[in-house]
Phi, psi and omega in degrees: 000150202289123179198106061242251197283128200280332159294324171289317173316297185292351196277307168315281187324309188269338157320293173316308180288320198287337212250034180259357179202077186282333181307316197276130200256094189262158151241118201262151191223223232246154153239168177210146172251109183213199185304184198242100215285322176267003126259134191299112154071040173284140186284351202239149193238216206200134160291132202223105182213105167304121169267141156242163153180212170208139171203161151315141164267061114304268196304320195288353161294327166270329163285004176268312172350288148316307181275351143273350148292317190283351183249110162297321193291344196224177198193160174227128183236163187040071171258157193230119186240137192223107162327153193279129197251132155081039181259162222277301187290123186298351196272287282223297191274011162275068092262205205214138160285154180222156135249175147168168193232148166270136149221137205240144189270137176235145182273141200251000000 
């Protein structure tokens, strides 16, 4: 569960874990914090922060894999997956763009 600066915690964190998946490339983008969208009056409140990146989808399948098991506590929502546009090389065009966003339980 999520705890002092919320931003460093999750930066870290996932900083730690990518790197247990070096094929998968992240770029970490903005969080936002609020009430817990997916249940109504929940006690707990929730943490938000969007990935970019690039992977084969082979690996990035396996870190999504990895990474709902080792976090119970987080889920990954809206993922988007996009072919790689203008890649030069065959190696370059099986891979792929990603978004999704990690949220995290935060106790308040």
């Amino acid at each position: 569960m999520a705890t002092g600066d919320l931003y460093l915690w999750l930066f870290q964190t996932l900083k730690t874990f990518q790197a247990r998946h070096r094929n998968v490339d992240i770029v970490l983008g903005q969080t936002t914090s609020g009430e817990m969208s997916m249940f109504p009056k929940f006690p707990y409140s929730q943490v938000k922060i969007g990935l970019g990146g690039t992977a084969y989808f082979h690996d990035l399948g396996k870190f999504i894999a990895d990474f709902e098991n080792s976090f119970p506590l987080m889920r990954i929502e809206n993922l988007s997956i996009i072919q790689l546009a203008g890649a030069k090389s065959v190696e370059d065009r099986e891979k792929i763009n990603f978004r999704f966003e990690v949220v995290s339980l935060v106790k308040p």
